[in-house]
C-alpha positions in Angstrom: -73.8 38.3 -43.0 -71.1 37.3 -40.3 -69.5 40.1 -38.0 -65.8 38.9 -39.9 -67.2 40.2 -43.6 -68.2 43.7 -42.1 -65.4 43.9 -40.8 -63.1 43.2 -43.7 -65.7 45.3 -45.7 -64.5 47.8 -43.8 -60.9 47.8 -43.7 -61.1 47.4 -47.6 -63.2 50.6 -47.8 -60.8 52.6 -45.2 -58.0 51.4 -46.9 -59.2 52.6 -50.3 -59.9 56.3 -49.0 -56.6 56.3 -47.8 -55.2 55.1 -51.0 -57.2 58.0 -52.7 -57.0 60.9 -50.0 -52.4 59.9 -50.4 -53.0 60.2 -53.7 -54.9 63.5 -53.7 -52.7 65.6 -51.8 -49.9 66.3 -54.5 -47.2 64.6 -53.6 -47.1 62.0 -56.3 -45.9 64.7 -58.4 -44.2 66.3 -55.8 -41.4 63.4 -55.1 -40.6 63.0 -59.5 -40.5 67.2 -59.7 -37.8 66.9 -56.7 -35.5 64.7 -58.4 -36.1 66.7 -61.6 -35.3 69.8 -59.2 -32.2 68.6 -57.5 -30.8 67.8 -61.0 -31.7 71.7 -62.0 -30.1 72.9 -58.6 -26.9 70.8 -59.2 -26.3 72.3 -62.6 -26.8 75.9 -61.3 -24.5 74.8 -58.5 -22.0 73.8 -61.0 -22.1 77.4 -62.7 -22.4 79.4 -59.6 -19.1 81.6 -59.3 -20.1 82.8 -55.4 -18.6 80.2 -52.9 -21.4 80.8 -50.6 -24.5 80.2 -53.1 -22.3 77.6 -54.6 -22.4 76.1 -51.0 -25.6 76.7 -50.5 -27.2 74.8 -53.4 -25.1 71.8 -52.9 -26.6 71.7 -49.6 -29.9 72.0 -51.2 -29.4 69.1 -53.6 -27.9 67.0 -51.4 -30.7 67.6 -48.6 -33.2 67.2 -50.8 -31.5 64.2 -52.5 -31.6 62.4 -48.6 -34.9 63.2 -47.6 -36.9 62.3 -51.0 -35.7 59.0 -51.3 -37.7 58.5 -47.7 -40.8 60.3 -48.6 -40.8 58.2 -51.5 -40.7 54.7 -50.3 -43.5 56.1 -47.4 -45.9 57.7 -50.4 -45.6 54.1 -52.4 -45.9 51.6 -49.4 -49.2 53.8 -48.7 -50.6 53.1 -52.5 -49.6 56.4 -53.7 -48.9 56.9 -57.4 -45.7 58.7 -59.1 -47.2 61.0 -62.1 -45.3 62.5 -64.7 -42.8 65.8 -64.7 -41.7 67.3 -67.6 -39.5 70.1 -66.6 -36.2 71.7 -69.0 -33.1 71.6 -67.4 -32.2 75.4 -67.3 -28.2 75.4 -68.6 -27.4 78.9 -67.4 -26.7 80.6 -64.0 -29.4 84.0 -63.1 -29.7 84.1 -59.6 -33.2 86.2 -60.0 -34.8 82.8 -61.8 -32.5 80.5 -58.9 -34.8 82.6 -56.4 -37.8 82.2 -58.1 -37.6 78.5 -58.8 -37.0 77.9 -55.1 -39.8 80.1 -53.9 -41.8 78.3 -56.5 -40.9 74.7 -55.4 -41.2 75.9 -51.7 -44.6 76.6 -52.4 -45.7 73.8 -54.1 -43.7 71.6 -50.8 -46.0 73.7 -48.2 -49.0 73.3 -50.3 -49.1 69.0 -49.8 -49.0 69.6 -46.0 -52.2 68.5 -44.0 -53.2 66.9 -41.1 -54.9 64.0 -42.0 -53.7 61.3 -39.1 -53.1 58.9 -41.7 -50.5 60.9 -44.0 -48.2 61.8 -40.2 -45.3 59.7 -41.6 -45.6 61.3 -45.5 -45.9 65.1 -43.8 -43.2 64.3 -41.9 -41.0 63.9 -44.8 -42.8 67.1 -46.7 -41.8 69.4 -43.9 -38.3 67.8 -43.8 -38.0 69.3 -47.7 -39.2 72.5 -46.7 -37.2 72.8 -43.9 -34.3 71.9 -46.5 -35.4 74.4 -48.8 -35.6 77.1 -46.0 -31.9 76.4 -44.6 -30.7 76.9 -48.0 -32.7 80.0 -49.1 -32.0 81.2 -46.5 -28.0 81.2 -47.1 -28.5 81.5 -50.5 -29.5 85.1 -50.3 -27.1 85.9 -47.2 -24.9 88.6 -48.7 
């Protein structure tokens, strides 16, 4: 066996961990449950009634709406998959189930972060939604 063939033995078998450890970390249902999530914040942002929440969550689904269009493209080009969402639109305005949702989608943003030297770019675009999230939280509950 020639030095060449190891070689490209072994990029093939690093570059199929990486596709796998991308696609275990959550994102690939992370980036479709953002979309479905910036649609849900833009409805509640249409039926807010307080021009500082109403404020806040367009600058939540507009943030989120620039930064996940990134993280996309750097999940894909990295072999990472897309899976399925199937969320209900909620058509009503209950600032209790606004703060919950958000908490909830924080969470599950915070929980694909890790510091695997291959994933740098992809975290990079994680933290930018949390950091998204956490600007808007935080003058969503500002009274």
């Amino acid at each position: 066996m020639k030095f060449r063939d190891i070689v490209e033995g072994k990029k093939h078998q690093d570059l199929t961990e990486a596709v796998v450890g991308v696609n275990d970390t959550g994102i690939g249902y992370i980036i479709p449950y953002t979309l479905q999530f910036i649609a849900q914040v833009h409805v509640w942002h249409f039926l807010c009634k307080s021009g500082q929440k109403h404020a806040a969550l367009g600058e939540l689904y507009e943030g989120l709406q620039e930064e996940v269009d990134g993280l996309a493209e750097k999940f894909i080009a990295q072999g990472g998959v897309l899976q399925t969402v199937a969320e209900p639109l909620v058509a009503y305005y209950d600032e209790e189930l606004i703060r919950q949702r958000i908490d909830q989608y924080r969470n599950m943003v915070t929980s694909a972060i890790n510091s695997e030297p291959a994933m740098a770019s992809i975290v990079d675009g994680v933290t930018d939604l949390q950091q998204i999230v956490d600007s808007a939280l935080y003058k969503f509950n500002l009274q």
